[in-house]
N, C-alpha and C positions, 0 to 999 in steps of 0.2 A: 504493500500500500504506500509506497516511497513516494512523496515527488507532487503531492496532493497540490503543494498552494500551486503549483506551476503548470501541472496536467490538464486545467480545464473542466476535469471531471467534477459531479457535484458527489460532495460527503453525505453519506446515508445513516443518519441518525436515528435513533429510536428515544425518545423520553419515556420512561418506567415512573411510574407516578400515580400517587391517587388520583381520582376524576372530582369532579366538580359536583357527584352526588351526596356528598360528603364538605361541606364547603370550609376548608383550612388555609392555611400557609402553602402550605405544598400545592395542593390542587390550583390554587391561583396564579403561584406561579408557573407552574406546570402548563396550563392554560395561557399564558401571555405568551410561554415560550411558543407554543406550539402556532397560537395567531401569529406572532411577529416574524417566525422563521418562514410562515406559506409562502409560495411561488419565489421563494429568495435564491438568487442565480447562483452560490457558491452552495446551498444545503438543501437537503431532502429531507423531510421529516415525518416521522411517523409518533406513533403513539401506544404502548401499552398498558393498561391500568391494572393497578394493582389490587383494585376491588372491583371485577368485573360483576355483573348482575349475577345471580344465582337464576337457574332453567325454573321455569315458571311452575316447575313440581315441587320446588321448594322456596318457591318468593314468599311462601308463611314464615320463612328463618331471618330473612332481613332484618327483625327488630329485634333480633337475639344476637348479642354481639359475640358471645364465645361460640356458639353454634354456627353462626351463618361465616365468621374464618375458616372452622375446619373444613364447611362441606366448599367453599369458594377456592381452597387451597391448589386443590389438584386442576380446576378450571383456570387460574393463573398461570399453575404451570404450563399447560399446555396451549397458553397464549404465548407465556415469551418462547416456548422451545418455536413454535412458527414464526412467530412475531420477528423473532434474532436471528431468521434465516439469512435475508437481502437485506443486511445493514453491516456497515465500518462501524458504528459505538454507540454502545450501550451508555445513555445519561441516567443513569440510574439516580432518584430522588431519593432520601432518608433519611429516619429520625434515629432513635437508638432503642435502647433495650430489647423486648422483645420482639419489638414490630420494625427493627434493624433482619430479625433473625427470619421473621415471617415473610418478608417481601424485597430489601433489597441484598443479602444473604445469597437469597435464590436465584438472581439478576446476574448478580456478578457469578456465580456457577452455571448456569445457562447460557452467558455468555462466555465461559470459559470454555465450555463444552461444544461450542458452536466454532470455537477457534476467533472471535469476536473481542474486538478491545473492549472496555468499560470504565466507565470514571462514576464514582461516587462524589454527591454532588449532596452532601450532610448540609442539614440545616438545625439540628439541635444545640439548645442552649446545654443538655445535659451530658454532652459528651465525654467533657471530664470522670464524670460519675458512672457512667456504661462504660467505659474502656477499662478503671479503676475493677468493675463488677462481671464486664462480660468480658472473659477471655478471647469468645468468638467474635465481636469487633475488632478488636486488635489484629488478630488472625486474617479477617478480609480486606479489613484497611490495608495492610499492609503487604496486599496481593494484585491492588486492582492498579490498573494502569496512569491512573492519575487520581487523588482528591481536590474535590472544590469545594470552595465554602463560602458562606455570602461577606463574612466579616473578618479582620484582620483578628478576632479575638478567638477565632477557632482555630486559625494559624498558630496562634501561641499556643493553646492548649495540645492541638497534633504534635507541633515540638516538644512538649513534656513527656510525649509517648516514642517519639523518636522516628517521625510520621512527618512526612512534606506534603501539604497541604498549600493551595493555589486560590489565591482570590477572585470571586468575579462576584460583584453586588448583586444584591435584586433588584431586578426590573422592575418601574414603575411607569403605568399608561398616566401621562400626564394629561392625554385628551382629557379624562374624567378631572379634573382641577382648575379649578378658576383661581389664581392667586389674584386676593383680596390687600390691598395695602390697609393695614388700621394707620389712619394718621393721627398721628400726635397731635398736630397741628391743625385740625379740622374735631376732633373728639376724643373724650377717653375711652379705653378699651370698656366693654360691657361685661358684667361681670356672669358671661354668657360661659360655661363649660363645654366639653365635649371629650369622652374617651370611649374609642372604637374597637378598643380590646373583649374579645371573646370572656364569657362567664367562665374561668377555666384558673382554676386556687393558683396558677404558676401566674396570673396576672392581677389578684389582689383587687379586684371590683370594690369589694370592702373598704378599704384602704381609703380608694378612691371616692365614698361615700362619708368615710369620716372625716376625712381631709374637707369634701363640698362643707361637711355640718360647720367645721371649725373657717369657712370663711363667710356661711353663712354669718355667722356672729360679727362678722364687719361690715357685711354687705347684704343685707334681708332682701332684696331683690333677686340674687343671686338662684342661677337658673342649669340644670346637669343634663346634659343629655347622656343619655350610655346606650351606646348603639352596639349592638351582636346580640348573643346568645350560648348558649351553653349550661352544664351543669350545677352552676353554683347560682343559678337566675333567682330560685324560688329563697335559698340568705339570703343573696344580697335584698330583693322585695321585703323580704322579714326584718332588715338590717332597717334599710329605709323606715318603716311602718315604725320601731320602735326608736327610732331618733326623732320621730314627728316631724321629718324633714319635707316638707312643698317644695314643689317646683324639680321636680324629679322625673326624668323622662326616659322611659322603659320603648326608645325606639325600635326594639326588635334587627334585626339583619339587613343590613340593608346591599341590594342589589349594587352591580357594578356601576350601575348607569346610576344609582342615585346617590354613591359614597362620598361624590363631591360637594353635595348638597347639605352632607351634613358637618362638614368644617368648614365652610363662608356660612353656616348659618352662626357658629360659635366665632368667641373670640380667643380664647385662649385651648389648646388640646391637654388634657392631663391623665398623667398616665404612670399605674405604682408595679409595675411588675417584679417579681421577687428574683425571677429567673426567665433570662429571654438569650436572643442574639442579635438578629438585626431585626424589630418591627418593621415588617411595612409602614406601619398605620403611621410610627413617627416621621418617614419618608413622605410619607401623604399629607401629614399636616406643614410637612415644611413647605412643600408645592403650592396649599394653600394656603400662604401667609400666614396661619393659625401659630399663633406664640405655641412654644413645647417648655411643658412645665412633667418634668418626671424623677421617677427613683432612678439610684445610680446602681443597678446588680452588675456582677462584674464585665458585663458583655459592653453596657450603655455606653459607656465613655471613647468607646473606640465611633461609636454613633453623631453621639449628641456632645459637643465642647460645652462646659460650662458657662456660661457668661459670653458665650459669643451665638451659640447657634441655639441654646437653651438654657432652662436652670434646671441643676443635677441637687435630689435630697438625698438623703440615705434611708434604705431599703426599710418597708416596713413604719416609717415616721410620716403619721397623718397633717400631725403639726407643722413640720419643717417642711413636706409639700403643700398647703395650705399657705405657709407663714410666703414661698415663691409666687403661688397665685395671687397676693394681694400685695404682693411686692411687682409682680406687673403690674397690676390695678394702679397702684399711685405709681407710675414711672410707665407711662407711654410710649415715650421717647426710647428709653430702654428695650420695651415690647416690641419699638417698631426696629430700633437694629437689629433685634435677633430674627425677626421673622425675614428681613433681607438678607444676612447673612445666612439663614436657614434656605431660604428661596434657592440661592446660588450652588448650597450644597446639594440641592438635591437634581443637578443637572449633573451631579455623576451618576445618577440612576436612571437616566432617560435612554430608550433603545438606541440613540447613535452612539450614545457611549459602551454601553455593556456588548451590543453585537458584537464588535473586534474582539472582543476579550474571550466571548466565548468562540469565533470563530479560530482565534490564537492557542487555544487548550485545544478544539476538536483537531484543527491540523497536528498539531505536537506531537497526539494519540498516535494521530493515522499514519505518521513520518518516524513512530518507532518502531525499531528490529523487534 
């Protein structure tokens, strides 16, 4: 496969990825990869998901989450063994622990077996802690033809394992973004919230509610939207109810076409996550001018600079992100350089930037012995 930038030929990729029936991190990127690469004159793209539908004799198992993987297993397989047939690389997508072992595990073996490169293309914040715990991470890390990873802070952590790992951001459809200027010089910021983060304990919704109560106390007008969804929805709603907090807004999931919608309606984005790597969501909020007010878990700072592109609290302290939201409130001026210097950062996530990057790792694959 030698000779690829220069041959003319296009590279025949496959992305291994959840699908969008299941709406995360993964799946959406997955999905922008898959839109932004069609009809592109250097790549060929395909697709195989890692949670194909179950045969209609057993679509009674889809709301059984241990049941409907087992019997879905063997249907995977026998997607990527065809799927890996007419393709140069395997972009396999993944998280860690188990569901490292259930789906891209199997990827990079079926593409090994197919005689097929393969890059592992990890996006977990927990990698430290799965390599630390799972032997068998280490073992395929350390077999597959390349790793990528969205943040420089997963670079660090594959060096503690003795694992070279390669940056390429995530992509961000900026079409869906209106960047809104809050001027200083025209009005003060509104003490309007917003946090796009999934109901999911590694994102701390909580947090984010008790922090709103404590600026409610300087600001009673003061208004939250929390847009997703997820397993922790019905606390955090019980959370709310017993602080007697108004002005609380349970906007539900919102579509791709309307996610723009919901940071030019705020003015500040706040966000307490205990463990993350790169958010989109904070990418999203810088595109829309929306101030980023967040906790600092160790991934954030490779993200968000403090005092230039955001303000960083520490993890878990509802106070000290409260005490940044009304520390924008009285300093406008402040709110509006960061949202500009935030704006600028996030034109390293836009598709003219990341294509090369990932067309620069698929050639590398394809141009090794």
């Amino acid at each position: 496969m030698a000779g690829y930038e220069n041959s003319g030929k296009r590279l025949r990729v496959a992305i291994v990825a959840p699908s969008l029936r299941y709406v995360g991190g993964q799946a959406v990127q997955a999905e922008l990869l898959l839109r932004l690469w069609r009809n592109d004159p250097d790549l060929e793209i395909s697709f195989i998901a890692i949670d194909p539908p179950l045969p209609r004799v057993f679509a009674w198992a889809e709301g059984i989450p241990g049941l409907r993987t087992i019997l879905r297993e063997p249907i995977y397989f026998l997607h990527l063994w065809r799927g890996l047939r007419d393709i140069d690389i395997a972009h396999i997508f993944s998280a860690s622990y188990w569901s490292f072992l259930l789906a891209p595990a199997p990827a990079w073996l079926f593409a090994r077996l197919r005689g097929k490169k393969a890059l592992i293309n990890y996006r977990s914040g927990e990698a430290r802690d799965h390599l630390q715990r799972f032997r068998s991470g280490l073992f395929v890390l350390s077999r597959v033809d390349e790793i990528v990873a969205p943040s420089g802070y997963l670079v660090d952590v594959f060096r503690e394992f003795g694992l070279h790992a390669t940056v390429v951001p995530n992509v961000v459809d900026l079409s869906q973004f209106h960047y809104r200027e809050r001027n200083p010089l025209l009005s003060q910021l509104r003490p309007h919230l917003v946090c796009t983060r999934g109901f999911s304990a590694y994102y701390s919704v909580d947090v984010v509610v008790r922090a709103f109560a404590e600026v409610k106390k300087a600001y009673s007008g003061a208004k939250l939207d929390l847009v997703g969804g997820g397993p922790q929805e019905a606390d955090v709603r019980k959370l709310v109810a017993e602080l007697k907090l108004s002005d609380v807004n349970f906007a539900g999931v919102a579509s791709r076409e309307e996610i723009g919608k919901c940071y030019d309606q705020a003015d500040i984005f706040i966000n307490a996550s205990w463990l993350d790597n790169m958010p989109v969501s904070i990418i999203e909020a810088f595109a829309a001018g929306t101030p980023v007010v967040t906790t600092a878990p160790e991934s954030i700072p490779y993200l968000v600079e403090h005092d230039r592109t955001g303000l960083l609290s520490p993890v878990g302290d509802e106070r000290a992100l409260a005490a940044n939201v009304v520390r924008l409130l009285r300093d406008p001026v402040l709110a509006s350089r960061l949202a500009q210097n935030a704006y600028q950062e996030s034109r390293k996530y836009i598709w003219e930037a990341v294509r090369g990057q990932w067309l620069k790792v698929y050639r590398g694959i394809a141009n090794q012995d």
